[in-house]
C-alpha angles and dihedrals in degrees: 000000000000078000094055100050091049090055090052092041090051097044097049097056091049085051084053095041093055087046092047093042088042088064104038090058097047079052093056098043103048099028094047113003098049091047090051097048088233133149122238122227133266132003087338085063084047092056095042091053095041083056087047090049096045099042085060076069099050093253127131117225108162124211094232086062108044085048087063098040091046097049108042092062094055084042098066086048088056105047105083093038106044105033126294092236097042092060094042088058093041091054087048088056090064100047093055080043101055083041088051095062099046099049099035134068129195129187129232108262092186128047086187113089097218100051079054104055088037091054098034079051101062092031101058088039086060097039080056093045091048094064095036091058094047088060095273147079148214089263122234121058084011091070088048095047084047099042087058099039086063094053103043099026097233127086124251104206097125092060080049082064092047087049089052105045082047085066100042086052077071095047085045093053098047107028098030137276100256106074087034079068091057088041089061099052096043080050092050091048104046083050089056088042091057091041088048108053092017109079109159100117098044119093134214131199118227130204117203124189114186146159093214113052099160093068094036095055095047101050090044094047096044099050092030128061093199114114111247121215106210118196128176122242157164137224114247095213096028090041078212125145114254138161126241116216131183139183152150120241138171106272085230094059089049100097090047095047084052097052099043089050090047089061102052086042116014086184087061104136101211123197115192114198129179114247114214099191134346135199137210134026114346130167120237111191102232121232119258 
């Protein structure tokens, strides 16, 4: 039954996290990205420049529905490799979005272009953090980016950027460069705002001293899959005997780690200490 509840209870705030993130991201297009004349990131830009180059013909291909067309094909091929779950929400996320954007309207709040793409910036890289942080994502290149974080640990962000700005040099080349300019530095500042606020791939070291190493190790061991590095010590003012234990974790799993340790030994001395780069096996808990 506790299981249960836990499933519910996770299922129903990434419900809350898509919707949240599906909304966001109709705001920011049509409140900052619309006004500016710039293009989103990702499969959604594709779509939005796919409308701009057919409409020179006189045919209507909607965004709403090139976000869909683009997206459920990348989908299938994600389904087995990223988490079943994790796609079916994501994909979940795109349809409220696309809805979003046909039943609401929201108004311009700039008439500056650059309060726009700066805005429009920060907004659609949250809408994009918030569902990654409720277990799913925006779709599209997200599923790429994902896809290849899991297989090499780190995150790739920054080669979503180059595909995007791939993409705007098109938009540069046919609509003019000057909002592809703009483009490029929305694009930049949505990408910080998801490394900024998205942490999942970077790792962090951590240094315990405690006087109760027994406790501490087993609870550790039995609800983390990291491998744990235990030396014997002794205090240089008590003169009392202590362990040593180290260990690199996920910077998203830290405050969980604390806490578990604390309450096995509430006098656990905890050092957290950025981890640059790391090398050997290292276990990535994969998204469901």
């Amino acid at each position: 039954m506790k299981w249960e509840i836990h499933d519910l209870k996770r299922y129903g705030i990434t419900t809350a996290a898509v919707i949240c993130s599906g909304l966001l991201q109709a705001f920011a297009m049509q409140t900052f990205l619309t006004p500016a004349q710039i293009l989103s990131s990702g499969f959604t830009g594709v779509a939005v420049l796919i409308d701009k180059i057919t409409s020179l013909y006189g045919v209507s291909f909607s965004t709403s529905l090139g976000m869909i067309a683009l997206n459920v094909p990348v989908a299938i091929f994600c389904y087995k490799h990223i988490g079943k779950k994790f796609v079916i929400f994501s994909l979940l996320q795109v349809f409220l979005a696309s809805f979003f954007l046909k039943v609401c309207t929201f108004q311009p709040l700039f008439d500056d272009v650059l309060l726009n793409v700066c805005f429009g910036g920060f907004s659609y890289g949250m809408a994009i953090v918030i569902a990654l942080k409720g277990n799913a994502s925006t779709a599209g290149t997200d599923f790429i980016a994902l896809y290849v974080s899991n297989k090499k640990g780190k995150s790739i962000w920054q080669y979503v950027f180059v595909f995007n700005c791939s993409m705007l040099c098109i938009f540069g080349f046919m609509f003019g460069w000057l909002y592809a300019g703009y483009s490029i530095l929305f694009q930049f500042l949505s990408t910080r705002t998801i490394e900024s606020f998205y942490h999942r791939y970077k790792r962090v070291t951590l240094q315990i001293t405690t006087h109760k190493p027994e406790p501490v190790i087993s609870a550790y061991v039995a609800n983390y899959r990291h491998g744990l590095s235990v030396l014997e010590g002794y205090g240089g003012y008590s003169n009392q005997k202590m362990s040593l234990l180290h260990t690199v974790v996920s910077s998203y799993e830290v405050h969980d780690i604390v806490a578990l340790m604390q309450k096995q030994d509430p006098h656990v001395i905890i050092n957290v200490l950025p981890t640059e780069t790391f090398y050997g096996g290292f276990y990535q808990k994969p998204l469901d």
